[in-house]
N, C-alpha and C positions, 0 to 999 in steps of 0.2 A: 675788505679793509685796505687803505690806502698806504704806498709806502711814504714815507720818512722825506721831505722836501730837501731839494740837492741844498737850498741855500735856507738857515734857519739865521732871523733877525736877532740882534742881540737884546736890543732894548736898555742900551745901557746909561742914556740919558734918561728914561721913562721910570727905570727903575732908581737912579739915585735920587730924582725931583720925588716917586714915591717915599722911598724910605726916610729923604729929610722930612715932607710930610708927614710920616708917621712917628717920628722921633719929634718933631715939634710939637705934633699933635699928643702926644702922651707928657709930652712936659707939661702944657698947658693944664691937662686933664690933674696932675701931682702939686702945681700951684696952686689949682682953683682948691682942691683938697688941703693944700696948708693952710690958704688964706682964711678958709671958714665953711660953714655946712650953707650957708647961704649962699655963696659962689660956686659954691661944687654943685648944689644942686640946679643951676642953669647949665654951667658950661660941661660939667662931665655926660648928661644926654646928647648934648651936640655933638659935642667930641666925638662921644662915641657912634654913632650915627654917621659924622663926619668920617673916621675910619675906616666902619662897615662900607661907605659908599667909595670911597677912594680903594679898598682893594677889591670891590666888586667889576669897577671902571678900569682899574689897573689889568684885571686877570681876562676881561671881555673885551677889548681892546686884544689884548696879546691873543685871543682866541682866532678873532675876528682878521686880524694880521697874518696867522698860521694857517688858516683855512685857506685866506686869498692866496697863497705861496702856494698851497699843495693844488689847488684847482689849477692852478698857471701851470704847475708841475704834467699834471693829469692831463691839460688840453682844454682847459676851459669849460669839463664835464659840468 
């Protein structure tokens, strides 16, 4: 098991650009629902889909970021 990298990324543009996405993206999802069952039933799959995929991208990314830290840490292992 590898230790803990001296220097850990913040990500703290990645993560507010996500969460205004997901806060927009859930608005969006709570209008289509007021406007009627015909607009919720397009835009609430996307939505939701659109979510799933932005915090899949968001958390693979931060994975992908942490490992290149720790290998550089390790020596290029």
């Amino acid at each position: 098991m590898s230790a803990m990298p001296t220097f850990k990324p913040t990500r703290r543009f990645s993560r507010r650009l996500f969460l205004a996405n997901f806060v927009l993206s859930w608005g969006a999802v709570f209008f289509a629902m007021w406007i009627g069952d015909s607009m919720a039933a397009v835009v609430v799959p996307a939505m939701v889909a659109m979510l799933v995929g932005m915090y899949g991208f968001y958390t693979g990314v931060g994975h992908l970021d942490l490992r290149a830290i720790t290998r550089a840490d390790e020596g290029g292992r």
